[in-house]
N, CA, C and O atoms as a Tinker XYZ file with bonds, in Angstrom:
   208  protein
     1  N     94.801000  101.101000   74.328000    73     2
     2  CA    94.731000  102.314000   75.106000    64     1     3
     3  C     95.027000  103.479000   74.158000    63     2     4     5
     4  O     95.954000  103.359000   73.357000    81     3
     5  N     94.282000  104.620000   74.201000    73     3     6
     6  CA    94.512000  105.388000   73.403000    64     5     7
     7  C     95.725000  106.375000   73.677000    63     6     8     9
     8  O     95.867000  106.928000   74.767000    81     7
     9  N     96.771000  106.592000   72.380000    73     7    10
    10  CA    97.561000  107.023000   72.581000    64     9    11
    11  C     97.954000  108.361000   73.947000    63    10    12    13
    12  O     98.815000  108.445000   74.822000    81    11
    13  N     96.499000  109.455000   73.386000    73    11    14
    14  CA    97.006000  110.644000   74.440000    64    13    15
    15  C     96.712000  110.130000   75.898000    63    14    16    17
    16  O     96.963000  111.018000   76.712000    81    15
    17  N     96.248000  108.946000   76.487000    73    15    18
    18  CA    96.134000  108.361000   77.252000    64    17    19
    19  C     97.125000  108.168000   77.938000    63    18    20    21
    20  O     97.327000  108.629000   79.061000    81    19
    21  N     97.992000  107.300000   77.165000    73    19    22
    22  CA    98.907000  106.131000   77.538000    64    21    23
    23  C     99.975000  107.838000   78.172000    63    22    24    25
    24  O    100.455000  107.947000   79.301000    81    23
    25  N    100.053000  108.712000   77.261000    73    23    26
    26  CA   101.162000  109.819000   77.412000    64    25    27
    27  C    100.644000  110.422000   78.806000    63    26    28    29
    28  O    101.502000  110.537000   79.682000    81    27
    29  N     99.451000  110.784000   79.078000    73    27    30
    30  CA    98.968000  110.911000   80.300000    64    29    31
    31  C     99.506000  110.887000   81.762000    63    30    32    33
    32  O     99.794000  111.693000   82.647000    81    31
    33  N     99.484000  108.636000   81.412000    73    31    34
    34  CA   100.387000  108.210000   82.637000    64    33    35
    35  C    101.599000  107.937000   82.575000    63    34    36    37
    36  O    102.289000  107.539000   83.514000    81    35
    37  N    101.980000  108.152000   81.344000    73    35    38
    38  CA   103.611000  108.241000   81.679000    64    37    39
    39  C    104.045000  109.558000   82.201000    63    38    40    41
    40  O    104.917000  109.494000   83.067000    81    39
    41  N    103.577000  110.891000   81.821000    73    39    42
    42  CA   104.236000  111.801000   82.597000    64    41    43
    43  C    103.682000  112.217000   83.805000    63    42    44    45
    44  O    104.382000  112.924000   84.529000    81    43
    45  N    102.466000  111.888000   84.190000    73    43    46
    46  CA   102.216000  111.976000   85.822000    64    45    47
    47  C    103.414000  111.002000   86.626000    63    46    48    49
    48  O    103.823000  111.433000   87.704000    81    47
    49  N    103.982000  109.675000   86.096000    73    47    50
    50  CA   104.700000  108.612000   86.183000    64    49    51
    51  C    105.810000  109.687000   86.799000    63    50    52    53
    52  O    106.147000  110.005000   87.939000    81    51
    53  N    106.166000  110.044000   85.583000    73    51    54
    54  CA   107.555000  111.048000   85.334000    64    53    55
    55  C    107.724000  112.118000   86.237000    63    54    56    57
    56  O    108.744000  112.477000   86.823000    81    55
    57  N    106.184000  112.736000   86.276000    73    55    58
    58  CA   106.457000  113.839000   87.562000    64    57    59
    59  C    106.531000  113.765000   88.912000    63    58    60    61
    60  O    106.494000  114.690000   89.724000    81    59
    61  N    106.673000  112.213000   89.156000    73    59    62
    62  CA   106.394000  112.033000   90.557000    64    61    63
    63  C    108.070000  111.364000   90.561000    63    62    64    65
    64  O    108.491000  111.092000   91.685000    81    63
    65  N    108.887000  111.133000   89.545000    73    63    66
    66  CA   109.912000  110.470000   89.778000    64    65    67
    67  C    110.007000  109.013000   89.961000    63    66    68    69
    68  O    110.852000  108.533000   90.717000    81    67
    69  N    109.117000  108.241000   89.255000    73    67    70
    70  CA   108.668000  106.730000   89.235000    64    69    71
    71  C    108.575000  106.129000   88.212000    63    70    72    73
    72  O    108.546000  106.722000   87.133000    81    71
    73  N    108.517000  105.008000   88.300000    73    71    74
    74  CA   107.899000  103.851000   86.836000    64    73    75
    75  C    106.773000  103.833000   86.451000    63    74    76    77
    76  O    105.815000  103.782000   87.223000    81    75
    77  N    106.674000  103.872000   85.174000    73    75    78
    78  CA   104.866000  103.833000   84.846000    64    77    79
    79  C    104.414000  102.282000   85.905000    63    78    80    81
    80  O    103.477000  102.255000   86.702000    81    79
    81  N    105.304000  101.203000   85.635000    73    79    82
    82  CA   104.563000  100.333000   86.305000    64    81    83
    83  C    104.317000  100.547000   88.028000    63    82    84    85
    84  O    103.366000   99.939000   88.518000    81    83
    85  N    105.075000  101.305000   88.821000    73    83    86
    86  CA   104.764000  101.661000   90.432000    64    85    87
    87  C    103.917000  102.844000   90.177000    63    86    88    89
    88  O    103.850000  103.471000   91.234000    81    87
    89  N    103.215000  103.450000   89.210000    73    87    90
    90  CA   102.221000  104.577000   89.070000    64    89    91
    91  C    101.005000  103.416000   89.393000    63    90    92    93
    92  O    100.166000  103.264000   90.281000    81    91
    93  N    101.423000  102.653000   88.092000    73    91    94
    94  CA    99.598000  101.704000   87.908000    64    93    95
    95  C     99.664000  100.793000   89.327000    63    94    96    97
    96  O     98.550000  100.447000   89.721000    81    95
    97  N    100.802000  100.355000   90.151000    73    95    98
    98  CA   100.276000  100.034000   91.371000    64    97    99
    99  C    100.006000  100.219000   92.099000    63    98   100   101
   100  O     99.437000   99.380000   92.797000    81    99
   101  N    100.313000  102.073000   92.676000    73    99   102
   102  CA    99.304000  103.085000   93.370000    64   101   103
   103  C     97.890000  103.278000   92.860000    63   102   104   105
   104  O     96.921000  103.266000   93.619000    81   103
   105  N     97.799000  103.462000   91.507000    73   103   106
   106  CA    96.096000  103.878000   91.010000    64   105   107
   107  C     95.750000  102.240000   91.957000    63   106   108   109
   108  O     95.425000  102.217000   93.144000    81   107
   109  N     95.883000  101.282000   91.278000    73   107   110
   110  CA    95.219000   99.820000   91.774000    64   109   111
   111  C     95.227000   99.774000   93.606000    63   110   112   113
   112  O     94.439000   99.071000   94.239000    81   111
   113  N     95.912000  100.358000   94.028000    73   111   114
   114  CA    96.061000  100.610000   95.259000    64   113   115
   115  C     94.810000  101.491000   95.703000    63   114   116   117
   116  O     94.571000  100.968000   96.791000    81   115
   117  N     93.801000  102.560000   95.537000    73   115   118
   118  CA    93.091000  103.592000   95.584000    64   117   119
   119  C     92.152000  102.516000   95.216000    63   118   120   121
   120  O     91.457000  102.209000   96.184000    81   119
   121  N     91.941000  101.967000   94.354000    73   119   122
   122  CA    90.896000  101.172000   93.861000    64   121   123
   123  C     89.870000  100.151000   94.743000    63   122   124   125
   124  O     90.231000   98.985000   94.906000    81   123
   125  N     88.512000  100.642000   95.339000    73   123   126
   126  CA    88.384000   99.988000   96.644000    64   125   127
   127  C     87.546000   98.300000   96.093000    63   126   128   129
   128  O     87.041000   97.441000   96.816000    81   127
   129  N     87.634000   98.320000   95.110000    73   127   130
   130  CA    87.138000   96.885000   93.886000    64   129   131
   131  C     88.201000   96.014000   93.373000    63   130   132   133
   132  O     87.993000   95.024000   92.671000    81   131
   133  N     89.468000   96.475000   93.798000    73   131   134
   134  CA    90.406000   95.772000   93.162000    64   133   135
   135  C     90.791000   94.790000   94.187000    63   134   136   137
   136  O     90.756000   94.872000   95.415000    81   135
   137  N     91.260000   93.606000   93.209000    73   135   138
   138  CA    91.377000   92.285000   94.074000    64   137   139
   139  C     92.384000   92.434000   94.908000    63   138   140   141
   140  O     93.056000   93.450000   94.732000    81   139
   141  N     92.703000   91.704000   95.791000    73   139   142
   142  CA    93.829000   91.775000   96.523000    64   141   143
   143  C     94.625000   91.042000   96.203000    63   142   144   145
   144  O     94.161000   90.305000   95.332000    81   143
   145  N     95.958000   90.742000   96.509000    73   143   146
   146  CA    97.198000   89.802000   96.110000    64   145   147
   147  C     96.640000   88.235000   96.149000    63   146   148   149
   148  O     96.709000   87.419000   95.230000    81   147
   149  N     95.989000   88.017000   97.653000    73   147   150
   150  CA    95.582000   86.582000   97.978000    64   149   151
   151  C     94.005000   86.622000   96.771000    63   150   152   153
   152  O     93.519000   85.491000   96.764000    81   151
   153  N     93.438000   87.308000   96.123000    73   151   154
   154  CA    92.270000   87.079000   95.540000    64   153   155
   155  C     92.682000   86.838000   93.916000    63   154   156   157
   156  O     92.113000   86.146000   93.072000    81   155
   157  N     93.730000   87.566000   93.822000    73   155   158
   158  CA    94.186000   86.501000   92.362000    64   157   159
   159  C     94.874000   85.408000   92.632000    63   158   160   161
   160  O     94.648000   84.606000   91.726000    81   159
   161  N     95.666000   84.922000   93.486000    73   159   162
   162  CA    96.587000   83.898000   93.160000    64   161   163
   163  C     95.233000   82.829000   93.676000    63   162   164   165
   164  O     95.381000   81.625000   93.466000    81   163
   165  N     94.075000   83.262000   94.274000    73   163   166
   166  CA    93.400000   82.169000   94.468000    64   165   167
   167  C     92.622000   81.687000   93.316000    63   166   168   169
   168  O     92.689000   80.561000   92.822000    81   167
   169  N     91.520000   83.132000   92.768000    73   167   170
   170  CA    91.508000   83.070000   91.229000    64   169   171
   171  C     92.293000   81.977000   90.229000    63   170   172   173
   172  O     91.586000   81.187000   89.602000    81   171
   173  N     93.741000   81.925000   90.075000    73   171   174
   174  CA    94.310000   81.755000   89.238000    64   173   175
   175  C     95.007000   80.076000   89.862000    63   174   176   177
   176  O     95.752000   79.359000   89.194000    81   175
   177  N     94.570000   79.809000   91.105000    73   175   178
   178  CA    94.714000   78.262000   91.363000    64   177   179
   179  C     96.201000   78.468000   91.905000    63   178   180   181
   180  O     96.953000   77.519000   92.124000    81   179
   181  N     96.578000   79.928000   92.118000    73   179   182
   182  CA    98.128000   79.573000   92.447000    64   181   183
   183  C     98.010000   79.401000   93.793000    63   182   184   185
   184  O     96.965000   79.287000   94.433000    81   183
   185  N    100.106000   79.377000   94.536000    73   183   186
   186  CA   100.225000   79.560000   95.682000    64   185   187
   187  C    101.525000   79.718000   96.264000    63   186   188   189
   188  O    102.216000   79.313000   97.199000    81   187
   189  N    101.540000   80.574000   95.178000    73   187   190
   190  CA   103.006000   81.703000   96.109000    64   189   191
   191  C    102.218000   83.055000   95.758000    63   190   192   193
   192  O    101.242000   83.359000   95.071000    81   191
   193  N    103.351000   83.857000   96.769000    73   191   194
   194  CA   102.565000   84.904000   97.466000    64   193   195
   195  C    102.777000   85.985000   95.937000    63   194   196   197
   196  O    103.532000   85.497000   95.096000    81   195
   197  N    102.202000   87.262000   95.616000    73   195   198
   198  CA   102.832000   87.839000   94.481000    64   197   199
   199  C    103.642000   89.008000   95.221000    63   198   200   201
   200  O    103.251000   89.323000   96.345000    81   199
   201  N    104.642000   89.611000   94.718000    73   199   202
   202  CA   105.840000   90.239000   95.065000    64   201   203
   203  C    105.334000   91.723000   94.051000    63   202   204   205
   204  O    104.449000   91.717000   93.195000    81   203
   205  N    106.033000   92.692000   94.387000    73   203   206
   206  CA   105.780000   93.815000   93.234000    64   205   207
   207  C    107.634000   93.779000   92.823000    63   206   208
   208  O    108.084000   94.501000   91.933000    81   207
């Protein structure tokens, strides 16, 4: 990821008063292509539920 990137989402992160990682699970949240919880663990052969 390119650096002025990465700085990007850390301070949108920062201005909202959050973790970069609960930023990238709102963007993935907006995302109307992104898998759902049950579409990876099925993907991936699992079967417990995923937690944030």
């Amino acid at each position: 990821m390119p650096e002025v990137l990465k700085k990007r989402f850390d301070l949108a992160a920062k201005r909202r008063g959050i973790s970069l990682s609960l930023y990238m699970e709102w963007l993935i949240d907006l995302d109307p292509e992104a898998p759902t919880p049950a579409e990876v663990l099925a993907e991936e052969g699992g079967d417990r539920l995923l937690t944030a």
